[in-house]
C-alpha positions as CSV (number, residue, x, y, z in Angstrom):
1,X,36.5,-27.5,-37.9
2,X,34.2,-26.3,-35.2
3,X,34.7,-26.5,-31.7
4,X,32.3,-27.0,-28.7
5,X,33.7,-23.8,-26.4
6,X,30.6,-23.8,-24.0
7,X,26.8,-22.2,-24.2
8,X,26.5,-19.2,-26.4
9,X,22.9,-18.7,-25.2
10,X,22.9,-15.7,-22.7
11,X,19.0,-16.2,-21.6
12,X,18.9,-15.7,-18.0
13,X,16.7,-17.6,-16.0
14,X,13.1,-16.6,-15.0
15,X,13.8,-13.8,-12.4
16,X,10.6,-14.0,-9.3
17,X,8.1,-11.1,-9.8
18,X,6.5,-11.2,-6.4
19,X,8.4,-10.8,-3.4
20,X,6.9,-13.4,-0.9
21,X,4.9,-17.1,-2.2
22,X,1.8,-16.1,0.1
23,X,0.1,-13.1,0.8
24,X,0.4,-14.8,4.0
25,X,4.1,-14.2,4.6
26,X,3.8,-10.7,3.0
27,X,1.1,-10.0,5.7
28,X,3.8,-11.3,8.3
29,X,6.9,-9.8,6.7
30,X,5.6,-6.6,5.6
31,X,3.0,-5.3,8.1
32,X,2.8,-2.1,7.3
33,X,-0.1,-3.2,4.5
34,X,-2.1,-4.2,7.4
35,X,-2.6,-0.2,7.9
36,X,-4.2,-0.2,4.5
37,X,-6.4,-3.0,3.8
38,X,-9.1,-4.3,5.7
39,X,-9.5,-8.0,4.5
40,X,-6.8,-10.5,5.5
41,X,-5.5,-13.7,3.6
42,X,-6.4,-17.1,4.8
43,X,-3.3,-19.5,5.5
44,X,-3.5,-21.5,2.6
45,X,-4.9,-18.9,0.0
46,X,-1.9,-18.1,-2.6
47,X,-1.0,-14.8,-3.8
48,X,-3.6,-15.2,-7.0
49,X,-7.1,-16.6,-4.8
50,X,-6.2,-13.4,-2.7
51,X,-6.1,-11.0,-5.3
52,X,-9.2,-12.4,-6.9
53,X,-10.9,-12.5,-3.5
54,X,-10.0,-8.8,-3.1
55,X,-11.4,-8.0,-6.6
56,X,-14.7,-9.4,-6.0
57,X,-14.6,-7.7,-2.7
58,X,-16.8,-4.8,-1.1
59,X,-13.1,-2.9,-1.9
60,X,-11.7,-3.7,-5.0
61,X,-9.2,-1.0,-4.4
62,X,-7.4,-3.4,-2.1
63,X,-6.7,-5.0,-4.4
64,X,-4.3,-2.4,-6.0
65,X,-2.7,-2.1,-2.7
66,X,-1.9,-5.8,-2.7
67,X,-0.6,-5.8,-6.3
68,X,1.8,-3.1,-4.8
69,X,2.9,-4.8,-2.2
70,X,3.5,-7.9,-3.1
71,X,5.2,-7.6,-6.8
72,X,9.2,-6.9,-6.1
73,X,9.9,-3.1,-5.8
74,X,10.9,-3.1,-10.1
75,X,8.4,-5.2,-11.1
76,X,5.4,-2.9,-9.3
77,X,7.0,0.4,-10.5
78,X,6.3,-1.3,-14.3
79,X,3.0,-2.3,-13.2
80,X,2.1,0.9,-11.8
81,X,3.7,2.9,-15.4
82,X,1.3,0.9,-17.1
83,X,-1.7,1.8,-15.3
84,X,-1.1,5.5,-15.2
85,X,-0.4,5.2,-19.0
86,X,-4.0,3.6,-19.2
87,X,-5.1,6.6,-17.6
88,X,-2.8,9.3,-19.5
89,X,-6.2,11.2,-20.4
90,X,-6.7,12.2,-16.8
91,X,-3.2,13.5,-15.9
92,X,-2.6,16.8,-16.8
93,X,0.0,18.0,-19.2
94,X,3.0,18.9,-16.6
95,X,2.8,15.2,-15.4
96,X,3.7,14.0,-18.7
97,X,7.4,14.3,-18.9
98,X,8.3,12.6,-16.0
99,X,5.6,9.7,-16.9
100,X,7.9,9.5,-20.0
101,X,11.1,9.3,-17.6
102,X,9.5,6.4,-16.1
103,X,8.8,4.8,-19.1
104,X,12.8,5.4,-20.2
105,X,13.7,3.8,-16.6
106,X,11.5,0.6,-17.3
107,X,12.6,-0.3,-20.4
108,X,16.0,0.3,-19.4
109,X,16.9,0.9,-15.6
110,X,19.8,2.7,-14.9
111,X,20.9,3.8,-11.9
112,X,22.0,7.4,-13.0
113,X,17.8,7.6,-14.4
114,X,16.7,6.8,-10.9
115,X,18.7,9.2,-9.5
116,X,17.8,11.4,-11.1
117,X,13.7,10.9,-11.2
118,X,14.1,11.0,-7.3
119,X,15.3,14.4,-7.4
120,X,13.0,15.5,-9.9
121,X,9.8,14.1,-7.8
122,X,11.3,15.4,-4.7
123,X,11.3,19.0,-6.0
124,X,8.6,18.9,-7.5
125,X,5.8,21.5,-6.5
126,X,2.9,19.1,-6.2
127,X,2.3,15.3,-5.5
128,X,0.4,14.1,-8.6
129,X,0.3,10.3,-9.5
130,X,3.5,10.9,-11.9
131,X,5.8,12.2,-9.2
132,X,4.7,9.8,-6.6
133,X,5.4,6.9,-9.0
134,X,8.8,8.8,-9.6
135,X,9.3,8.6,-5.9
136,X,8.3,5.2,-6.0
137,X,11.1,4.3,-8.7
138,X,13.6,5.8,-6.7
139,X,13.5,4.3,-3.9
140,X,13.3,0.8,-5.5
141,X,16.5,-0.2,-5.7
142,X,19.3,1.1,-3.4
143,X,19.8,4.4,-2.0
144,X,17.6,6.9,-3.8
145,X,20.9,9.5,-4.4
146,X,24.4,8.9,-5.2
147,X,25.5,10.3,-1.9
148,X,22.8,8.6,0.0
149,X,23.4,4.6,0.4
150,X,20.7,4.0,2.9
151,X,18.1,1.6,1.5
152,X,14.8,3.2,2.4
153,X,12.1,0.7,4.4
154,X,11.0,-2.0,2.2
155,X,7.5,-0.4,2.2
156,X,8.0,2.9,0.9
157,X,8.2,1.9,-2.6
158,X,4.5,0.0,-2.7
159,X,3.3,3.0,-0.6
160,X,4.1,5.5,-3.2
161,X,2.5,2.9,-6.3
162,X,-0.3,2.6,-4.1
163,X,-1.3,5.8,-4.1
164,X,0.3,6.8,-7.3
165,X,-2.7,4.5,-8.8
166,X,-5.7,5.1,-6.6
167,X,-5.1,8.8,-7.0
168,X,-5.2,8.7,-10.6
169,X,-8.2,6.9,-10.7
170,X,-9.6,9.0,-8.3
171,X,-9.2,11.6,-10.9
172,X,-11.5,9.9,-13.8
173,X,-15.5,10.1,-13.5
174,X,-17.2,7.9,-11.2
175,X,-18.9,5.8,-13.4
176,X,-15.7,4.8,-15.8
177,X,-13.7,3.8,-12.3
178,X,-14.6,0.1,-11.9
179,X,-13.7,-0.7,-15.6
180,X,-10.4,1.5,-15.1
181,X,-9.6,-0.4,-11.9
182,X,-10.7,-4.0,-13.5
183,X,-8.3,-3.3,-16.1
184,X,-5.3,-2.4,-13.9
185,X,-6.3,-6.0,-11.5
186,X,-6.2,-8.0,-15.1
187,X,-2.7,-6.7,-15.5
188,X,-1.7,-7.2,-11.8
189,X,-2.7,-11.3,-12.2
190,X,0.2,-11.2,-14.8
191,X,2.1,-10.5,-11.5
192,X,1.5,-13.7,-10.0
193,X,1.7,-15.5,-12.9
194,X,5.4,-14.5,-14.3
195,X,7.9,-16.7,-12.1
């Protein structure tokens, strides 16, 4: 005879991919973007008209920025993986063992992995896109060392993507950077799209 004991089904609900629901409030709650875009959202312009407003602006880039900003710290660190794997051509061969850390931290975060990617990008000799995205991831969630508690500033994480991503495609040739950056906005609207 079977018996009911309860749900068996472990599926958590849908977790919120973007940290405010207008680029708005991230605007308000988050100024530190301000320093590095130019356009501003409307009031009543959600996080997705912004983005493609941004896209088919005179600065696409911005777009990247806002992506960075307004995904939750996790959820941007994935986004920005995948578009420096897009772009694995143009990093150079040292870059590629922590890029392959960061992929081992997204597909399953520990905290012991961001610990230690922190202290790999903080010693490491240069700032190339990998190690800034490595600083990015650790200081995404909690303190960025096990002795070292203090949450950084909520902005340091999207700084770090930001400029993880633009200066990797600054890196490929000049006519190849609008389809590389088109491609990186296509998976940002995903973003928006997955709570």
């Amino acid at each position: 005879m079977m018996t009911d004991t309860g749900p068996t089904d472990k599926t958590a609900p849908p977790r919120r991919s973007t940290r405010f629901d207008t680029p708005s409030e991230l605007y308000t709650r988050l100024p530190e973007i301000q320093m590095l875009t130019t356009m501003r959202p409307r009031q009543d312009e959600g996080n997705l008209q912004y983005l493609y407003r941004l896209r088919s602006s005179t600065t696409p880039e911005e777009s990247v920025t806002f992506a960075a900003f307004a995904a939750q710290p996790t959820v941007a660190a994935g986004w920005g993986y995948e578009c420096l794997r897009l772009m694995a051509d143009h990093l150079s061969p040292l870059e590629k063992p922590m890029l392959q850390d960061i992929a081992a931290w997204v597909s399953s975060p520990t905290t012991a992995m961001r610990h230690r990617l922190m202290r790999e990008a903080l010693f490491a000799p240069t700032r190339t896109p990998s190690v800034l995205l490595g600083l990015a991831v650790g200081w995404s969630v909690g303190g960025p060392a096990p002795n070292d508690p203090m949450r950084p500033p909520p902005y340091r994480t999207p700084q770090a993507i930001n400029s993880a991503v633009l200066s990797c495609l600054a890196r490929s040739e000049l006519s190849r950077r609008p389809s590389y950056l088109a491609r990186f906005i296509d998976m940002a609207e995903t973003l928006f799209r997955a709570f």
